[in-house]
Steps between C-alpha positions, in 0.01 A plus 500: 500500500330267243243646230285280310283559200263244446282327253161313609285269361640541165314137285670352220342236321780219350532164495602313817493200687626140471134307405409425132162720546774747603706522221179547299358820642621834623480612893496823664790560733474790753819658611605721790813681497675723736861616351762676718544804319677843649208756445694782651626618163212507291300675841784769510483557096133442443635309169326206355861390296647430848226268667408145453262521216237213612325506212809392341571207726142411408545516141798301542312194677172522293720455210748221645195305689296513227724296236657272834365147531639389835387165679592613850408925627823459684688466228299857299491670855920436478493632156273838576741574829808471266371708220376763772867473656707528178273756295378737714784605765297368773719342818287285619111366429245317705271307222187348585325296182201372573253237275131550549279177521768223499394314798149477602386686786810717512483877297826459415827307548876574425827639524652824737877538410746774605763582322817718513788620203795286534816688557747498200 
């Protein structure tokens, strides 16, 4: 059995993309993320300490997308997943990053990238 908590449609405006008018302005991102989590525990104890606190994974990436300025959203998307992975006990996330408006007629293009804790 898999649990996921889940972020959705959490926008970050940073600087991204590979064009000079890029590099000039800041985007929105939108980013979707389901993280494999064990909610039995925190269910059983009806304790916040013990669950995935995803207003703390958001905090986290508002703060480290905020300052990044990344030419490719593969290369933040990597970044987010690995953050996710290392700081929050999560085994494995599913991270979709969107970016509104970058090609015309399209709402939105990206990246969806799943990701799982290597095994020391």
């Amino acid at each position: 059995m898999t649990d996921y908590v889940f972020i959705e449609g959490l926008q970050i405006d940073t600087l991204i993309g590979i064009y000079d008018w890029e590099r000039r302005i800041r985007q929105p991102l939108v980013f979707d993320i389901e993280m494999a989590f064990d909610n039995r525990v925190p269910a059983a104890t009806d304790d916040i300490a013990l669950t995935l606190n995803y207003k703390e994974v958001s905090k986290r990436l508002i703060e480290f997308v905020s300052q990044s300025s990344f030419g490719l959203v593969e290369t933040l998307a990597e970044r987010c997943a690995q953050i996710i992975l290392d700081e929050f006990g999560v085994s494995k996330v599913r991270l979709k990053l969107s970016k509104p408006g970058a090609v015309r007629g399209a709402r939105a293009v990206g990246v969806m990238i799943e990701r799982e804790k290597r095994s020391e």
